[in-house]
C-alpha positions as a printed NumPy array, in Angstrom:
array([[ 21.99 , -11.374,   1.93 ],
       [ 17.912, -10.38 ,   1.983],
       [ 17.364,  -8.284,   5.223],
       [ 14.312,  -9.186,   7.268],
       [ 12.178,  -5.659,   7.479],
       [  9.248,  -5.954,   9.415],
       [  9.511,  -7.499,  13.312],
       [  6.518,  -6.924,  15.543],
       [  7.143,  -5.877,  18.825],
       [  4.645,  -6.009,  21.949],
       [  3.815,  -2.807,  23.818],
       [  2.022,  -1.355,  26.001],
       [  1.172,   1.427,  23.5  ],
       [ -0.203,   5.276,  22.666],
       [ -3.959,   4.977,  21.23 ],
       [ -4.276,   6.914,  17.802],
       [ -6.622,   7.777,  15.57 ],
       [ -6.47 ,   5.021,  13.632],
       [ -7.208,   1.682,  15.58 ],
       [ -7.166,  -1.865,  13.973],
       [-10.627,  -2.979,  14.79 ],
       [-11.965,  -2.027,  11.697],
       [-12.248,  -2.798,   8.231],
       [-12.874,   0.305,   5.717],
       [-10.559,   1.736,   3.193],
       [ -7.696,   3.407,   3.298],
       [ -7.971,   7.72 ,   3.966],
       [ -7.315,  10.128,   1.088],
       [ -4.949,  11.864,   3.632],
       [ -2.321,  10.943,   6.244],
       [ -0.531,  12.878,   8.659],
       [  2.973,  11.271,   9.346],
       [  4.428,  12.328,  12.576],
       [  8.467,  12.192,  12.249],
       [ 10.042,  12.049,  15.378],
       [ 13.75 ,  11.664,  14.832],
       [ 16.129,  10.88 ,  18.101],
       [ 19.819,  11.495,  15.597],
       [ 21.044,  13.283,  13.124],
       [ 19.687,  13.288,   9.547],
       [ 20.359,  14.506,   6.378],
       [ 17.873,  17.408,   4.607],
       [ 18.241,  15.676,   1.169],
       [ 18.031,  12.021,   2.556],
       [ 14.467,  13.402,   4.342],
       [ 13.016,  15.103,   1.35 ],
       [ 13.643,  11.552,  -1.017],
       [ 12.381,   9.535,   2.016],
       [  9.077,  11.372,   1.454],
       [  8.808,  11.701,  -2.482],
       [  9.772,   7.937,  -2.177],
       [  6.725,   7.21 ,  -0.473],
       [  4.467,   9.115,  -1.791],
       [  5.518,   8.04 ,  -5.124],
       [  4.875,   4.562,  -4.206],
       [  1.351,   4.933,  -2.625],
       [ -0.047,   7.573,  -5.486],
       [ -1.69 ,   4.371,  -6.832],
       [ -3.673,   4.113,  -3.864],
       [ -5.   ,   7.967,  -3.681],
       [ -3.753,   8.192,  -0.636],
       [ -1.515,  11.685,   0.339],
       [  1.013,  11.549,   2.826],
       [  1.326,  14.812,   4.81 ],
       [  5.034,  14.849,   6.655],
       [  5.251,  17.142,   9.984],
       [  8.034,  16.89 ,  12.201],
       [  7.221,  15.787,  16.184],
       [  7.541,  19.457,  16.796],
       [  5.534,  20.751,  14.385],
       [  2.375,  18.613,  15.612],
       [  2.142,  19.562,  19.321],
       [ -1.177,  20.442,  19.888],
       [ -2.533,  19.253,  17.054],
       [ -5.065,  17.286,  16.296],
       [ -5.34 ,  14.934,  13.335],
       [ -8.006,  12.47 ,  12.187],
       [ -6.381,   9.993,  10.341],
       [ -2.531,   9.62 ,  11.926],
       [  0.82 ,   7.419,  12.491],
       [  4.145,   8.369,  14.081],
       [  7.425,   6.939,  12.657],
       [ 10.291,   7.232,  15.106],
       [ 14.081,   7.154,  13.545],
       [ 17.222,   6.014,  15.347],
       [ 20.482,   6.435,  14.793],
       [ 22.015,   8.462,  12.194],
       [ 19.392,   8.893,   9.048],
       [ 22.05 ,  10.146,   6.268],
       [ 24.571,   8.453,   4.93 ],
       [ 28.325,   7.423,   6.382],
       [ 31.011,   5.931,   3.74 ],
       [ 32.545,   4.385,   7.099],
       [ 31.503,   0.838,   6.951],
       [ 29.737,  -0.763,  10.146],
       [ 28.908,  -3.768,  11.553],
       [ 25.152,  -5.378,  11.297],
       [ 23.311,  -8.202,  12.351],
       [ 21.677,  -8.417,   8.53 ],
       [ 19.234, -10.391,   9.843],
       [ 18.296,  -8.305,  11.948],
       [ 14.553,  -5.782,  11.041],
       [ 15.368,  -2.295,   9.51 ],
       [ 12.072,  -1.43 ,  10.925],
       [  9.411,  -2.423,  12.961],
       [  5.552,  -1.897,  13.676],
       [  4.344,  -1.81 ,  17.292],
       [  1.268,  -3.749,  18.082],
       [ -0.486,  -3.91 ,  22.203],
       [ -2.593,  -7.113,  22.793],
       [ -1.599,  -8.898,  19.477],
       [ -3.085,  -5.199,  17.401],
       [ -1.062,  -3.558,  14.954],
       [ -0.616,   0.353,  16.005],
       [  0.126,   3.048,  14.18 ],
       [  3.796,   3.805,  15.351],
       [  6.629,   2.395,  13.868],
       [ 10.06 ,   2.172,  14.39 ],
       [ 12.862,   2.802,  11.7  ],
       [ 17.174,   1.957,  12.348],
       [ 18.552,   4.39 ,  10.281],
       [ 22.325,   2.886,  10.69 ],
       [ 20.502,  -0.383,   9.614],
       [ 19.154,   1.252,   6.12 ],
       [ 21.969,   3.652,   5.992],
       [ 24.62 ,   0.472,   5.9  ],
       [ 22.331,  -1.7  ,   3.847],
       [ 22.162,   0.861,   1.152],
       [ 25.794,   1.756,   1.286],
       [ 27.023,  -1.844,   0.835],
       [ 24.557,  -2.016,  -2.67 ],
       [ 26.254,   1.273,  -3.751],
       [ 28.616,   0.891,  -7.19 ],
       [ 31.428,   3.836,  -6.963],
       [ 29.12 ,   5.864,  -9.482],
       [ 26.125,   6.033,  -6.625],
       [ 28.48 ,   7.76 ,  -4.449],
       [ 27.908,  11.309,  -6.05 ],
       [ 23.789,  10.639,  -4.943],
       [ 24.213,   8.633,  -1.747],
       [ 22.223,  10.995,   1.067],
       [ 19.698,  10.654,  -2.009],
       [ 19.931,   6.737,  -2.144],
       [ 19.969,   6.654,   1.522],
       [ 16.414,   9.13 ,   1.035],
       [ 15.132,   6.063,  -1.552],
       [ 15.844,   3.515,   0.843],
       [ 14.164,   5.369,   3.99 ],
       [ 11.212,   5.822,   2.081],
       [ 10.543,   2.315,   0.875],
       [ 10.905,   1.261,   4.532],
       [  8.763,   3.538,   5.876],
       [  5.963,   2.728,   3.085],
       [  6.427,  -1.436,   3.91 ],
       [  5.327,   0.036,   7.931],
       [  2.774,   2.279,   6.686],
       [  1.023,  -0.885,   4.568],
       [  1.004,  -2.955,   7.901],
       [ -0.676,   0.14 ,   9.369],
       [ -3.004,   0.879,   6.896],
       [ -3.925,  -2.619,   5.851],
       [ -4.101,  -3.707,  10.229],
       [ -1.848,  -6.864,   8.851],
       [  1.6  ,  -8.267,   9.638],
       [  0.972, -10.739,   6.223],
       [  3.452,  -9.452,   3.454],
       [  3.434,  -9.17 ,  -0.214],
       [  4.794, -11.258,  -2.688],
       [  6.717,  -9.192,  -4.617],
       [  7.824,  -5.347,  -4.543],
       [  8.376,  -3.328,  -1.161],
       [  5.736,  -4.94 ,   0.48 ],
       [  7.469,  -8.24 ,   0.176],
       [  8.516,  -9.758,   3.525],
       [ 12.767,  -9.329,   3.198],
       [ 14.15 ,  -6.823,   0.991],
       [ 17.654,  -6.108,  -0.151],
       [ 20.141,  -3.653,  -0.374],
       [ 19.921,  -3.555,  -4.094],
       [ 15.872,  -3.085,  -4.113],
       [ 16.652,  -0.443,  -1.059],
       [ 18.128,   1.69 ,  -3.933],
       [ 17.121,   0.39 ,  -7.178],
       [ 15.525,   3.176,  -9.582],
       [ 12.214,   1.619,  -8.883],
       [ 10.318,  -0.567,  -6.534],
       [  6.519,  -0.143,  -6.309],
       [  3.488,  -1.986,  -4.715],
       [  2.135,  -5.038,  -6.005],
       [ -1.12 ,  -4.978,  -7.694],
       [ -2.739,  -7.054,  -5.579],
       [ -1.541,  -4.81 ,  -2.133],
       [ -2.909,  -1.651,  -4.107],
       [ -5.982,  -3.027,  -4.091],
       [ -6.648,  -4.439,  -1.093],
       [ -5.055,  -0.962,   0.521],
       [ -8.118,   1.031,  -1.596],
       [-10.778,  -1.527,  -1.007],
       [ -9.845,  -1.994,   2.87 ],
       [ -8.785,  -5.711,   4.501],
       [ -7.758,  -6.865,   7.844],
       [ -5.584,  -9.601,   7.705],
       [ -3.994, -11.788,  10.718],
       [ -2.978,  -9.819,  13.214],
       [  0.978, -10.469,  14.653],
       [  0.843, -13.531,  16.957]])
């Protein structure tokens, strides 16, 4: 079964740096604040960010991780937060999912995409365990780190792009599953790359 990845939730939300009023292209760098609120895996973490940065090279754009911690006091031009629940590493102890249910979200206030998503680790973690043959095993905090990472890069494309609209194909598409969570490659679609570089605002979450 596909798993629905992107639900839009109303808030009343933090302002950032980035705002989704206007219409430019994409920054050369981004500062992603990871605030995590369980237990993860070092090896899951460090895939989760090649992953995406892998994926949005074809854009020029350079993801800069920094843990919550690390960015107190800070001050960042060009910035999005990605909170993770539950445990981010991966469990061979099956569990029990809506599979309908998002693996991640992107928080909007007043019908405007922000720049802080939401990410249920159990909800990857299971997803990619159940697409696991008994050969993955041996790399499964890594496939875990794949899976992570191609969420978090579907959130930062409704961020960057100020869109809830989805792709047609690849890991912008609207439902991914378990399979493409952890296949040895899923990239952008052409047509996202270039409207990520050139700069759109599509229709915003009703």
């Amino acid at each position: 079964m596909r798993t629905l990845l992107t639900c839009v939730l109303l808030v009343v939300g933090l302002v950032f740096a980035m705002t989704a009023t206007t219409t430019s292209p994409i920054p050369t760098s981004l500062t992603v604040i990871l605030d995590f609120r369980g237990i993860h895996s070092d090896p899951s973490i460090r895939e989760m960010e090649r992953e995406s940065g892998s994926i949005l090279k074809a854009t020029g754009l350079k993801l800069d991780w920094r843990l919550k911690s690390q960015a107190r006091g800070e001050i960042y031009s060009d910035l999005v937060v990605m909170q993770f629940d539950g445990s981010c590493k991966f469990d061979p102890a099956p569990r029990i999912y809506d599979e309908t249910g998002p693996l991640a979200l992107t928080r909007t206030t007043n019908h405007q995409i922000q720049s802080f998503g939401e990410v249920d680790c159990d909800h990857v973690a299971e997803s990619a365990r159940r697409a696991m043959q008994s050969g993955d095993y041996r790399q499964a905090d890594m496939l875990v780190g794949r899976a992570l990472g191609r969420v978090v890069t579907h959130e930062l494309v409704h961020m960057l792009t100020h869109s809830a609209e989805h792709g047609r194909t690849g890991v912008f598409e609207a439902a991914l599953s378990g399979k493409q969570l952890i296949a040895p490659t899923l990239s952008l679609e052409a047509m996202d790359v270039d409207r990520l570089m050139s700069g759109f605002e599509g229709e915003q979450a009703q």
